[in-house]
C-alpha positions in Angstrom: 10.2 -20.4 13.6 11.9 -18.0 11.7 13.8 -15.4 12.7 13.4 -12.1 11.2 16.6 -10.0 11.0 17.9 -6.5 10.7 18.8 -7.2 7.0 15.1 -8.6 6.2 13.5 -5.9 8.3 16.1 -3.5 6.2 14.7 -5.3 2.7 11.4 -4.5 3.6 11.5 -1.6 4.6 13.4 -0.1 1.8 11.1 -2.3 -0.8 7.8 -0.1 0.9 9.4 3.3 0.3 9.9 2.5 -3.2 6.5 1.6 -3.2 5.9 4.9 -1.4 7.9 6.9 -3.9 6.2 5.1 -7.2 2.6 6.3 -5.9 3.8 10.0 -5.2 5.5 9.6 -8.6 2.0 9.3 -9.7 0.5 12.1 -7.9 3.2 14.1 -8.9 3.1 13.5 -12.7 -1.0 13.5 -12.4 -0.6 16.6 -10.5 1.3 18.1 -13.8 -1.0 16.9 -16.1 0.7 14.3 -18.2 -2.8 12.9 -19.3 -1.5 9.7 -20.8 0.0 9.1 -17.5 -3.0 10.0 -15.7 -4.8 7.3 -17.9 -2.6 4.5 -17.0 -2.8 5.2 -13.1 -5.8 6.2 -12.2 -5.9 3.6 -9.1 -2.3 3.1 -8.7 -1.6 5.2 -5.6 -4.5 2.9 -3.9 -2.3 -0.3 -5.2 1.2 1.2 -3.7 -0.5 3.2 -0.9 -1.3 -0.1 0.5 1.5 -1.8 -0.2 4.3 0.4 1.1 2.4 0.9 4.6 1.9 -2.8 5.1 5.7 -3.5 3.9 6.8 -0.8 6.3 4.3 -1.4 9.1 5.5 -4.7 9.4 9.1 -4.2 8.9 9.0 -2.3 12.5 6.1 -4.3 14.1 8.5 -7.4 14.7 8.8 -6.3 18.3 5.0 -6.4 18.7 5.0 -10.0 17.5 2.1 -9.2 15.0 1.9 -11.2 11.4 2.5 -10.4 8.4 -1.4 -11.4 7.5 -2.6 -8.8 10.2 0.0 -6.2 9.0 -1.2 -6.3 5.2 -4.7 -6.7 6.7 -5.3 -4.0 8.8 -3.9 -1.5 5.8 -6.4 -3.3 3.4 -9.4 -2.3 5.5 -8.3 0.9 6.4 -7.7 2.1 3.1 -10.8 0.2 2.5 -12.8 2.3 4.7 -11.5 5.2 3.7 -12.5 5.1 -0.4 -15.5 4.0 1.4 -15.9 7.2 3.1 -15.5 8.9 -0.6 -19.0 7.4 -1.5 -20.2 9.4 1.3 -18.7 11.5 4.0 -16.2 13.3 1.8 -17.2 15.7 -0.3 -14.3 16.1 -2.7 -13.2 12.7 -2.9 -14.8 10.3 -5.8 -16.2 6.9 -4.4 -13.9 4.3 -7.1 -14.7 0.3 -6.5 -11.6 -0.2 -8.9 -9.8 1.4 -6.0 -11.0 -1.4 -3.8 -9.3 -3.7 -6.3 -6.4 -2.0 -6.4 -6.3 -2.1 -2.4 -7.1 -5.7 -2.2 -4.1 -6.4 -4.7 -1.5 -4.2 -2.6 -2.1 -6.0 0.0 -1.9 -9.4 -1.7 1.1 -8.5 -2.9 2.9 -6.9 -0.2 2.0 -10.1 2.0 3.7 -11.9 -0.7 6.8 -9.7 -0.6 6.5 -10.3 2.9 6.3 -14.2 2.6 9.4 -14.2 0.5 11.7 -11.6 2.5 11.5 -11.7 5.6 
């Protein structure tokens, strides 16, 4: 088995914040109106939304011996649900399924990041 220390848990957790940062980056410059920005990353925030919460949920959740594949999981379905929702139950939001993508792919990817760091 192996065993997951402070400096991995410390690597992960500071590779989700960037994450964290890059999709309020987006938000921020989308926010300001930089429309060849806004082009490029539409669906980003779903991509590093998921990724940074999975890369930090699990860089805590070593005490709660939970998996890196249930970590990145439960963060794909929840974000899941939630774009869901937009089809729906939210009136302002805009149902995307390139979101989905995007979601799936954060979570792929933060796994991976997982995988190889910790």
């Amino acid at each position: 088995m192996h065993v997951f220390t402070n400096i991995s848990r410390h690597r992960l957790l500071v590779v989700g914040i960037i994450f964290l940062l890059l999709g309020f980056t987006t938000y921020l410059l989308r926010d300001l109106k930089f429309d060849f920005i806004y082009l490029s990353t539409d669906n980003l925030p779903s991509f590093t939304h998921t990724a940074a919460f999975s890369l930090i949920t699990y860089s805590f959740a070593r005490h709660l011996h939970v998996g890196p594949f249930v970590c990145c999981l439960f963060w794909v379905v929840t974000n899941c649900v939630l774009e869901l929702m937009q089809r729906d139950l939210i009136l302002e939001g805009v149902f995307d399924l390139l979101d989905i993508i995007y979601i799936v792919f954060g979570g792929i990817l933060s796994y991976l990041i997982i995988k190889s760091l910790a």
